[in-house]
C-alpha positions as a LaTeX table, in Angstrom:
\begin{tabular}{lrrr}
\hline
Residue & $x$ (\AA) & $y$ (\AA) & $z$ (\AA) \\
\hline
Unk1 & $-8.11$ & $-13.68$ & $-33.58$ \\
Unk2 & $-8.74$ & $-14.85$ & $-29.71$ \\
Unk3 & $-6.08$ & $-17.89$ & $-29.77$ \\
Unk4 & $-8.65$ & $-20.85$ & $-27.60$ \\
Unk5 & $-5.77$ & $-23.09$ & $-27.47$ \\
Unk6 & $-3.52$ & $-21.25$ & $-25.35$ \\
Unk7 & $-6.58$ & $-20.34$ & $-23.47$ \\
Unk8 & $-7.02$ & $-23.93$ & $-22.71$ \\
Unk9 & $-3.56$ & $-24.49$ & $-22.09$ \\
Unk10 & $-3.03$ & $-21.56$ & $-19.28$ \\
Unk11 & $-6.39$ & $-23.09$ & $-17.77$ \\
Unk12 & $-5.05$ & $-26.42$ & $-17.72$ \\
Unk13 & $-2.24$ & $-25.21$ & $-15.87$ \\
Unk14 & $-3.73$ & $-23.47$ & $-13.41$ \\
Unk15 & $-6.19$ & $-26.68$ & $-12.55$ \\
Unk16 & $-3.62$ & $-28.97$ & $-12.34$ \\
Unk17 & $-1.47$ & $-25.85$ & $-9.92$ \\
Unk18 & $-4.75$ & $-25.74$ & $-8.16$ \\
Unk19 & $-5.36$ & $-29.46$ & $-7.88$ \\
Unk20 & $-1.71$ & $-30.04$ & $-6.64$ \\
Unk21 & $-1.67$ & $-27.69$ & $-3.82$ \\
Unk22 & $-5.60$ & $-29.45$ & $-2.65$ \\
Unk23 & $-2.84$ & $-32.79$ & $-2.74$ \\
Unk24 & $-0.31$ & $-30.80$ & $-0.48$ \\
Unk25 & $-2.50$ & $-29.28$ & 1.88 \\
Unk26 & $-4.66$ & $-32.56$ & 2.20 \\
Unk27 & $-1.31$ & $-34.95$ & 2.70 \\
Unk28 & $-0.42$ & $-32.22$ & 5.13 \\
Unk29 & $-3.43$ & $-32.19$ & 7.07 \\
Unk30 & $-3.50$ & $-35.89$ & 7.28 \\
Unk31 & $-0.08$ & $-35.88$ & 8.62 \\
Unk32 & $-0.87$ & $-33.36$ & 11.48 \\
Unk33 & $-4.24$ & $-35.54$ & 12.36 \\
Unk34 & $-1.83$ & $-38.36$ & 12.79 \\
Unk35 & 0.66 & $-36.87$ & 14.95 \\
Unk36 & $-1.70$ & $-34.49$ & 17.21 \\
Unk37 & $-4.58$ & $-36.62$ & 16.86 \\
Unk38 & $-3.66$ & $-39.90$ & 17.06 \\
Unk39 & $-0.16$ & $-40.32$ & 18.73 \\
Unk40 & $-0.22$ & $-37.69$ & 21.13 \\
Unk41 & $-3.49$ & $-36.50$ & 21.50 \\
Unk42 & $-3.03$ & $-32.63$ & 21.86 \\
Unk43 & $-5.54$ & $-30.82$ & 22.92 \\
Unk44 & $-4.30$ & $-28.11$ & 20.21 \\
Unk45 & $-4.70$ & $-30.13$ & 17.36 \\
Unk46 & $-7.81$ & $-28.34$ & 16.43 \\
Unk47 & $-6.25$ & $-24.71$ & 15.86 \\
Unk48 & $-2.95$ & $-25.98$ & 14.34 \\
Unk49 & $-4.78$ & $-27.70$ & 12.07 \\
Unk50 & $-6.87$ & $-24.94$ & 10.81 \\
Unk51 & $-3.46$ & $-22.42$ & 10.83 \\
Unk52 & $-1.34$ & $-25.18$ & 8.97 \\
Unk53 & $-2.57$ & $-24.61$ & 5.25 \\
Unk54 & $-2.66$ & $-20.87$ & 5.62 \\
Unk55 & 1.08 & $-21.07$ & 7.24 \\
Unk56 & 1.92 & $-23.30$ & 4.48 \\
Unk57 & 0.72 & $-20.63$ & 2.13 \\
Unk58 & 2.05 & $-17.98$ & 3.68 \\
Unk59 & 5.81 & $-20.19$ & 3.31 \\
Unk60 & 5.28 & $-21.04$ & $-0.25$ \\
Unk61 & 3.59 & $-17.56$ & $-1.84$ \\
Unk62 & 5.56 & $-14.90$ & 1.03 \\
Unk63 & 8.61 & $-16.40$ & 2.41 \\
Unk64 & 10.41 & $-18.45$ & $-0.03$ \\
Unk65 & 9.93 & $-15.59$ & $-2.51$ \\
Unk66 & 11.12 & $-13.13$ & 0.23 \\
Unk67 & 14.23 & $-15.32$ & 0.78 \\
Unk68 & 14.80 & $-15.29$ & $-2.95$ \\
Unk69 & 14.77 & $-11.95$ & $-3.51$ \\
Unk70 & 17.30 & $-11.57$ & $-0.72$ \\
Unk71 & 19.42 & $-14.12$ & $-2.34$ \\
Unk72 & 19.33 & $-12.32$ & $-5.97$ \\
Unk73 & 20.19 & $-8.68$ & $-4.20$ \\
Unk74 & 23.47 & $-10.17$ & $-3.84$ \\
Unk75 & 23.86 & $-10.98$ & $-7.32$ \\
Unk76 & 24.38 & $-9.07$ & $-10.43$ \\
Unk77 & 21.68 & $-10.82$ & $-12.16$ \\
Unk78 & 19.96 & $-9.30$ & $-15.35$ \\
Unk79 & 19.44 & $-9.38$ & $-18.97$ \\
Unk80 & 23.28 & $-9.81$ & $-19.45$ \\
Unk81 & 23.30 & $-12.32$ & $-16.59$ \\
Unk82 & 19.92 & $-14.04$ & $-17.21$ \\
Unk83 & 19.99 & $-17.14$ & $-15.40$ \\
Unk84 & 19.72 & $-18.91$ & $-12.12$ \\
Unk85 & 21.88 & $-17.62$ & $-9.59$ \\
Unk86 & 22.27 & $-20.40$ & $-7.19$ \\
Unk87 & 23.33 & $-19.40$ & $-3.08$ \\
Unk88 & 24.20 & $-16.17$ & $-3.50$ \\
Unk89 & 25.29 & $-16.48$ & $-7.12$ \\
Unk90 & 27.98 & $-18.77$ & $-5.83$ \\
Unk91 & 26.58 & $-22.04$ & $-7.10$ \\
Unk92 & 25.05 & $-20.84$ & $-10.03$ \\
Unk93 & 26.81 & $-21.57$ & $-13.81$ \\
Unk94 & 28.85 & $-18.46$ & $-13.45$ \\
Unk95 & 30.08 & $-16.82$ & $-10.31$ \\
Unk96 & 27.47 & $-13.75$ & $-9.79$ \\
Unk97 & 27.98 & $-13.18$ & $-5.89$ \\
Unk98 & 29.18 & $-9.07$ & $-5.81$ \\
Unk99 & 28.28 & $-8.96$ & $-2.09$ \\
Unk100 & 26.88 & $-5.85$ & $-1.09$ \\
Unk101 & 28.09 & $-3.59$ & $-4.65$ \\
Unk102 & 23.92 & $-3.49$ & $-5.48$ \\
Unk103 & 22.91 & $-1.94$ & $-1.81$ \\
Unk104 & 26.05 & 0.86 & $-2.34$ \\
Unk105 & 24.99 & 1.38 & $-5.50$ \\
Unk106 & 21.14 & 1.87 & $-4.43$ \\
Unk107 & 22.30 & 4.99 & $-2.27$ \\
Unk108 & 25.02 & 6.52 & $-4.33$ \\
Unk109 & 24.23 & 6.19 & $-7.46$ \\
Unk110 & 20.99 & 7.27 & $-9.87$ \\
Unk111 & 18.45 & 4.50 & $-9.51$ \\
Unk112 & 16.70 & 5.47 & $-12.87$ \\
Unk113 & 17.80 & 7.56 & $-15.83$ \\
Unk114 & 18.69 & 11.01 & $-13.08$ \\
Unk115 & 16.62 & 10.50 & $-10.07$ \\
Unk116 & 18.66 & 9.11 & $-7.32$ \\
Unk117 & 17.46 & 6.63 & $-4.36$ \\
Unk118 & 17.38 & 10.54 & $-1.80$ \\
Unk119 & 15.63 & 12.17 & $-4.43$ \\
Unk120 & 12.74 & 9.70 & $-4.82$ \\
Unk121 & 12.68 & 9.40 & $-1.20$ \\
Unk122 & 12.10 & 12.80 & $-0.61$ \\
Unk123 & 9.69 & 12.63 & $-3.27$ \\
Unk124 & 8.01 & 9.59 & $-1.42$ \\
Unk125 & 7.94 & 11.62 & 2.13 \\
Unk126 & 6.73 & 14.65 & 0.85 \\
Unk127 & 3.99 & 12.29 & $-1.64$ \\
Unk128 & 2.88 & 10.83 & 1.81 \\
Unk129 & 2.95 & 13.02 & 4.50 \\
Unk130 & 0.47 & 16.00 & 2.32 \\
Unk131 & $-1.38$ & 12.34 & 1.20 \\
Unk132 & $-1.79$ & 11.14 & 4.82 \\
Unk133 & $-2.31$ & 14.72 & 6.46 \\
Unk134 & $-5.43$ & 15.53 & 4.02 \\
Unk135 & $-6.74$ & 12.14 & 4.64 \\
Unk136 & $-6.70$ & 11.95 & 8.03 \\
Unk137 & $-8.21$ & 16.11 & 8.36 \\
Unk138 & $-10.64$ & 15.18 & 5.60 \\
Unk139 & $-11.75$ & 11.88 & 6.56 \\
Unk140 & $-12.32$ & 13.16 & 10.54 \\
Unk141 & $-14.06$ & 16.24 & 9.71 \\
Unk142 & $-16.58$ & 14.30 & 6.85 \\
Unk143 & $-17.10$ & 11.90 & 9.80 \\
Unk144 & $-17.64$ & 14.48 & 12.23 \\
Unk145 & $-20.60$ & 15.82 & 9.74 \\
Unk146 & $-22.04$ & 12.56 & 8.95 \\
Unk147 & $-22.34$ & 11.39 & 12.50 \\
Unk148 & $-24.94$ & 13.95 & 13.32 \\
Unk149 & $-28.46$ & 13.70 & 12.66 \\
Unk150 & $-29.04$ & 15.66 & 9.45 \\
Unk151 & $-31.35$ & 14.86 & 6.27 \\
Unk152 & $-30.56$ & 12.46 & 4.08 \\
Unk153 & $-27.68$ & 11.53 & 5.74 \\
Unk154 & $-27.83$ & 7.76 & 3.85 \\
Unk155 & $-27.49$ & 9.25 & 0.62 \\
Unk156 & $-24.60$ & 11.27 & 1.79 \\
Unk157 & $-22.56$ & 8.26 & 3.32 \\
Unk158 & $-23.10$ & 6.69 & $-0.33$ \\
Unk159 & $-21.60$ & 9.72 & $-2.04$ \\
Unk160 & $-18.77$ & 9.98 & $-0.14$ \\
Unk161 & $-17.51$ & 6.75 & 0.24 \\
Unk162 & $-18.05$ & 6.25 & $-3.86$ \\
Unk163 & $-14.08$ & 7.12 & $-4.59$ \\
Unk164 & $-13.69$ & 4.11 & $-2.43$ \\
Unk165 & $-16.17$ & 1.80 & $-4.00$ \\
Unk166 & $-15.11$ & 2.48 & $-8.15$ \\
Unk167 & $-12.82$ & $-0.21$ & $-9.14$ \\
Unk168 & $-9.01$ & 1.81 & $-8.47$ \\
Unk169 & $-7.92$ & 1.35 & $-12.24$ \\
Unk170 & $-11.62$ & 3.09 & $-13.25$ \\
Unk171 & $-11.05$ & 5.85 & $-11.33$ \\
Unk172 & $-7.30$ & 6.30 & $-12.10$ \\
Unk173 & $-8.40$ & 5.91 & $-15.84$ \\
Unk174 & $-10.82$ & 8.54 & $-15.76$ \\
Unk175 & $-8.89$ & 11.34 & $-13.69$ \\
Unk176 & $-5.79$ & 10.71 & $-16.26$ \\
Unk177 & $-8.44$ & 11.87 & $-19.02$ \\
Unk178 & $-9.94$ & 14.37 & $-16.99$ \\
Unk179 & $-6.30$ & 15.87 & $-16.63$ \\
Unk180 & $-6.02$ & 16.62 & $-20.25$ \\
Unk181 & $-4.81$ & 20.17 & $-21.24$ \\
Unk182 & $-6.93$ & 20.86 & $-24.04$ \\
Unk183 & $-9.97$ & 18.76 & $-23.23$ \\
Unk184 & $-9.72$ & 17.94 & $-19.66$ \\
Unk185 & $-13.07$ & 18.78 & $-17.43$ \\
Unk186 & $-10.56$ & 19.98 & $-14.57$ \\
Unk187 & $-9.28$ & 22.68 & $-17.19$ \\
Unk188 & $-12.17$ & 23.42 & $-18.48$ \\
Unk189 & $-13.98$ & 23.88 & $-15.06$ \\
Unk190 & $-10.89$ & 26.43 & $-14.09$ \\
Unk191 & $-11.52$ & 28.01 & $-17.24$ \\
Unk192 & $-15.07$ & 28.92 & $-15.91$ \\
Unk193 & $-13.29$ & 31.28 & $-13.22$ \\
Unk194 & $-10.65$ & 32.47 & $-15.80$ \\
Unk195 & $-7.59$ & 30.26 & $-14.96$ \\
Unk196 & $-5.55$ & 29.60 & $-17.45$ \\
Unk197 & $-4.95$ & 25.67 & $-19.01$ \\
Unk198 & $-2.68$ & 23.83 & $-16.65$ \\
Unk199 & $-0.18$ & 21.16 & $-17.86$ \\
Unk200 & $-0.96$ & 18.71 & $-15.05$ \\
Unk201 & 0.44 & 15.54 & $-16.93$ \\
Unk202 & 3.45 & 17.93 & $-18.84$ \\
Unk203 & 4.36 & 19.85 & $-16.02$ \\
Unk204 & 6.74 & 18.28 & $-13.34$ \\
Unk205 & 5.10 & 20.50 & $-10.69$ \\
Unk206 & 1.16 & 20.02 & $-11.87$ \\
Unk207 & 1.88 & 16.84 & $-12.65$ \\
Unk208 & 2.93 & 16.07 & $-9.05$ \\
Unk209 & 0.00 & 18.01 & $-7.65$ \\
Unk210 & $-2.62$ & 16.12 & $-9.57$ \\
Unk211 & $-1.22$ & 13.13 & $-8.35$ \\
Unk212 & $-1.75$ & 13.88 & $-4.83$ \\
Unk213 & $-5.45$ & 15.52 & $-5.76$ \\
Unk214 & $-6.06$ & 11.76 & $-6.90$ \\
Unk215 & $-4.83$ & 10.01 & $-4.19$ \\
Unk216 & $-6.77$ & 12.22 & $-1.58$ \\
Unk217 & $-10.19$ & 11.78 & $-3.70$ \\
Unk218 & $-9.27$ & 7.71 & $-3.27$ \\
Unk219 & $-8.21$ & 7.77 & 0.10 \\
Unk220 & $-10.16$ & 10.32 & 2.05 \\
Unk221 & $-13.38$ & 7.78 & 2.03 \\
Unk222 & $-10.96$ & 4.98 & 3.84 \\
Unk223 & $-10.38$ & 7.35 & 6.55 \\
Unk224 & $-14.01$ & 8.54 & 7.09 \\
Unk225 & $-15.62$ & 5.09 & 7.40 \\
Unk226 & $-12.97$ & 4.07 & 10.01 \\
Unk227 & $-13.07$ & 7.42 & 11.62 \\
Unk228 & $-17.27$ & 7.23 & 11.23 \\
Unk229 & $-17.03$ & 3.92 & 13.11 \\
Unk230 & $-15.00$ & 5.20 & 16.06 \\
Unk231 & $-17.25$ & 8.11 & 16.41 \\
Unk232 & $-20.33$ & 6.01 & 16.73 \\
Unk233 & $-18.94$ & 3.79 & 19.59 \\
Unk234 & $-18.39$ & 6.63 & 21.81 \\
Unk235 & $-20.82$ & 7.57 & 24.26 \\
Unk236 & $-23.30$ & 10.27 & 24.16 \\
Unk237 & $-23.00$ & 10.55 & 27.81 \\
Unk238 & $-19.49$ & 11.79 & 27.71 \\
Unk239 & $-20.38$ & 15.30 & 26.01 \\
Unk240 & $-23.81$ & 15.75 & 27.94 \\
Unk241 & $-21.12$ & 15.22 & 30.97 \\
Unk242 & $-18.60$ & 17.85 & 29.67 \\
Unk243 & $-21.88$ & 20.32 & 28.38 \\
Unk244 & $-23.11$ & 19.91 & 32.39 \\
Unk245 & $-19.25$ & 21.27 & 32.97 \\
Unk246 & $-19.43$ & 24.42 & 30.38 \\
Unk247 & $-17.15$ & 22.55 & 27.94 \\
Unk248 & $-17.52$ & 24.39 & 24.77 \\
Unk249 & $-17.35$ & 21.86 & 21.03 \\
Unk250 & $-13.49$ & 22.47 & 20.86 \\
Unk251 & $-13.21$ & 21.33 & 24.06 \\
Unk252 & $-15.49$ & 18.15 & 23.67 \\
Unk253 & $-13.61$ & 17.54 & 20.39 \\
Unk254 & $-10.05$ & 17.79 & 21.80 \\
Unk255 & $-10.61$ & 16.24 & 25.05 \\
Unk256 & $-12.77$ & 13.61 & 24.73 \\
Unk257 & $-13.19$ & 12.50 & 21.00 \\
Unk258 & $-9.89$ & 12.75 & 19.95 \\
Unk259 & $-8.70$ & 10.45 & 22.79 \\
Unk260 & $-11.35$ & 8.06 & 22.37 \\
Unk261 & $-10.53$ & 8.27 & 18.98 \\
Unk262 & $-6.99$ & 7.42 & 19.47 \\
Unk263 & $-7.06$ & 3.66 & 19.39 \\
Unk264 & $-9.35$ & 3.48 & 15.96 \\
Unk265 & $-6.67$ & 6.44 & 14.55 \\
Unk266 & $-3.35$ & 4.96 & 15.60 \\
Unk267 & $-3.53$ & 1.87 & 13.45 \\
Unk268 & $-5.44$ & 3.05 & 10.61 \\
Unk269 & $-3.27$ & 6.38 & 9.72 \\
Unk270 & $-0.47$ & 3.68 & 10.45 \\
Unk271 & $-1.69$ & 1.42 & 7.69 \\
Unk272 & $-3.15$ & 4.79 & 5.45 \\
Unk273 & 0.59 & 5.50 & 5.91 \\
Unk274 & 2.18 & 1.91 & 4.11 \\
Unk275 & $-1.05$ & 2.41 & 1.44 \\
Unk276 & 0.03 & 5.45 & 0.54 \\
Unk277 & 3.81 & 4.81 & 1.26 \\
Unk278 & 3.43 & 1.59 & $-2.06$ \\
Unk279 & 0.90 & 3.28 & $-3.78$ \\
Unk280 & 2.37 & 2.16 & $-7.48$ \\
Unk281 & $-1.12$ & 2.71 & $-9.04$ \\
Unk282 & $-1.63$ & 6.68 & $-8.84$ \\
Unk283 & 1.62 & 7.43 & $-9.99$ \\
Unk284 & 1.83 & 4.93 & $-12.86$ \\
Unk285 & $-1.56$ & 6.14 & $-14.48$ \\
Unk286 & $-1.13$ & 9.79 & $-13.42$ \\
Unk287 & 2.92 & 10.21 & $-14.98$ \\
Unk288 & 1.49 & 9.44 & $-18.27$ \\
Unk289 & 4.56 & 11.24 & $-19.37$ \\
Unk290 & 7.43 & 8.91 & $-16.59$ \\
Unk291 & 9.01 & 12.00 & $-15.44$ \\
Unk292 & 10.42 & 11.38 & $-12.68$ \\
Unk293 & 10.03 & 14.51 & $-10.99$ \\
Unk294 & 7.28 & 12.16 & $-10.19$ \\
Unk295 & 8.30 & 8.87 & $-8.84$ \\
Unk296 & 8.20 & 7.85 & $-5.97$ \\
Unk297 & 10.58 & 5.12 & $-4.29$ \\
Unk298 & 8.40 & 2.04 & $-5.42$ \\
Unk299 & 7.30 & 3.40 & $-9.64$ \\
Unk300 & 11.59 & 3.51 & $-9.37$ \\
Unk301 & 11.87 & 0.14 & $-8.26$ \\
Unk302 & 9.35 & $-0.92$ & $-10.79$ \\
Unk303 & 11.17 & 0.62 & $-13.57$ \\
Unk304 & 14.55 & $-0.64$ & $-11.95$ \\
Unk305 & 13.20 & $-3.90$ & $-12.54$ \\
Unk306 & 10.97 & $-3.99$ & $-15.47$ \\
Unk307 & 12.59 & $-1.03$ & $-17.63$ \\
Unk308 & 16.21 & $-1.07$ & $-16.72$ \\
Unk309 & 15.85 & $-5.25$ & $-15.94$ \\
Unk310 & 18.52 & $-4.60$ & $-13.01$ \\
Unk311 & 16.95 & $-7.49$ & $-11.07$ \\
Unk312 & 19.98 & $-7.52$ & $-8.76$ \\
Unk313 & 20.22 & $-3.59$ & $-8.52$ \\
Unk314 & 15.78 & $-4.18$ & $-8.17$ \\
Unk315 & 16.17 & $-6.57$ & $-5.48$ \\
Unk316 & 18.74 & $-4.49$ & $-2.88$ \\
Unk317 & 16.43 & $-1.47$ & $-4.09$ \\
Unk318 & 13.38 & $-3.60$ & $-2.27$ \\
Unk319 & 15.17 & $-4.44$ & 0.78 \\
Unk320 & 16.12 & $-0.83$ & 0.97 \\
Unk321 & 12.73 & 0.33 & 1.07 \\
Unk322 & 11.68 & $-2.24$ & 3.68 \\
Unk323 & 14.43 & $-1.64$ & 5.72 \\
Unk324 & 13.12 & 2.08 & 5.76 \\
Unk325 & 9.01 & 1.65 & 6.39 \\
Unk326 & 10.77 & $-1.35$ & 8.99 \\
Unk327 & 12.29 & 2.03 & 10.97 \\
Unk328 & 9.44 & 4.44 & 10.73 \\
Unk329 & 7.23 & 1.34 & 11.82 \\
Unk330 & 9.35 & 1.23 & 15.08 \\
Unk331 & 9.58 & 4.87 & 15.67 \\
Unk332 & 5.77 & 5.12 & 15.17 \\
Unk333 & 4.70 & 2.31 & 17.58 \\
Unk334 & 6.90 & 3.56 & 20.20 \\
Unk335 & 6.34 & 7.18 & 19.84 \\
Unk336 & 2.16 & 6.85 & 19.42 \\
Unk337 & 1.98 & 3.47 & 22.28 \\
Unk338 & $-0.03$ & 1.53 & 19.27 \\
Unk339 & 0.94 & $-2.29$ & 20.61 \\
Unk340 & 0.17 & $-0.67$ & 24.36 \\
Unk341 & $-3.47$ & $-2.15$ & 24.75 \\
Unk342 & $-1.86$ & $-5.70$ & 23.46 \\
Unk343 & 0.59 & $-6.01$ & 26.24 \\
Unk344 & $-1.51$ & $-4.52$ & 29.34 \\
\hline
\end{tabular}
């Protein structure tokens, strides 16, 4: 029976959480009218007011937690050490500060039950670079179909970018069923052309496959309506130009669309790459059976966390992953130019 009183009690809290940040924000805004407004009569008191309550939520809900987190990652906090830590763990009831024993023991020893923090990174790498590379061929190549003037060409926008518009957890819900051995569609549509039953959620191999069949359905309709967008800003004139020249359609595609391309791609496979990078969602539904032949770097910080309740170990885990998207992020801008338009 649906318990209405702690229904009313969780949305009392949340009014009152609601109604008390409307208090902050407003005291704060008052304050800045005073002091930009008033006393020294700024001429940017406009835009910092407008900024100040989303920097103040961006303190309160990002960087305090953030700061947190780093604080516990020094600590050996968890179910047998369940309480506040304090700076560092130094403050705290008990003395919890073990320094940097959680980040050592992120790299050298097994982060879950086998798997180790190399194994579910090569997991993750391999998991994003096939995810990435089929979403980025897919997703130009639909776009390079849908851009031309064909029949019907609506209705084929709609069907394409439907993976994209079902609710994630319906579509991760359905595949997981459709996966089934015995009663799966997938097997059963294989077994039209006489393949044999596959174990895709038993099978450490299949079950890794199906994953990334999933996460290509979901993310190839991303790529195509970005793509789709670039494509349509480009010029006709530029390919009647390089026609005039005897450029054949490889030619127009490599030389001209592909570089015109280039600031619409940059940024998006660079973001497709951090979506697919922390995609917790597809693995979680799709490793129905947790092997973790399967997991990737953030389904083991999960369990780290939320399994093993290593909040500590979970922590220096996070900050490990950061500290390695933080490095491709670098390598990426400088190798592909992606700030260069911002600076020139």
């Amino acid at each position: 029976m649906f318990d209405f009183s702690h229904a009313a009690a969780a949305l009392g809290e949340v009014i009152v959480t609601l109604l008390f940040m409307a208090v902050v924000v407003a005291i704060l805004e008052g304050v800045l009218y005073l002091i930009l407004v008033r006393w020294r009569h700024s001429r940017h008191s406009l835009p910092v007011m407008l900024v100040a309550p989303a920097a103040l939520g961006l303190l309160v809900f990002y960087i305090y937690p953030l700061l947190w987190e780093l604080n516990v990652s020094f600590t050996n906090m968890g179910l047998n050490h369940l309480q506040v830590p304090g700076f560092l763990g130094l403050t705290g009831k008990s003395n919890m500060f073990i320094g940097i024993t959680n980040y050592k023991n992120v790299l050298t020893t097994p982060v879950l039950q086998e798997a180790t923090f190399w194994q579910l990174f090569m997991q993750t790498v391999i998991w994003t670079v096939i995810n990435v590379f089929f979403h980025v061929t897919g997703g130009i190549g639909l776009a390079l179909l849908l851009n031309r003037k064909i029949r019907a060409r609506n209705v084929y926008r709609a069907m394409l970018i439907l993976p994209w518009a079902i609710p994630g957890l319906v579509s991760l819900q359905i595949w997981r069923t459709e996966y089934n051995q015995q009663f799966g569609a997938v097997n059963q549509i294989l077994g039209i052309f006489g393949i044999g039953a596959v174990p895709w959620l038993s099978d450490p191999f299949w079950n890794f496959v199906a994953m990334i069949i999933t996460n290509v359905w979901l993310g190839i309709p991303f790529m195509m309506v970005i793509t789709l967008g670039g494509l349509q800003s480009i010029s006709r004139e530029y390919y009647e130009a390089a026609e005039m020249d005897g450029a054949g359609p490889w030619q127009g595609f490599r030389r001209i669309t592909l570089p015109l391309l280039k600031p619409v791609l940059v940024p998006a496979i660079l973001l497709g790459t951090f979506m697919t990078f922390n995609n917790i969602a597809v693995p979680y539904f799709i490793n129905q059976n947790s092997l973790e032949t399967s997991d990737i770097l953030v389904t083991g910080l999960y369990k780290a966390a939320f399994y093993f309740s290593r909040y500590g170990f979970a922590a220096a885990f996070a900050f490990t992953i950061f500290a390695v998207l933080l490095v491709f992020t670098v390598i990426y801008v400088r190798q592909t130019n992606a700030l260069k338009g911002v600076y020139e």
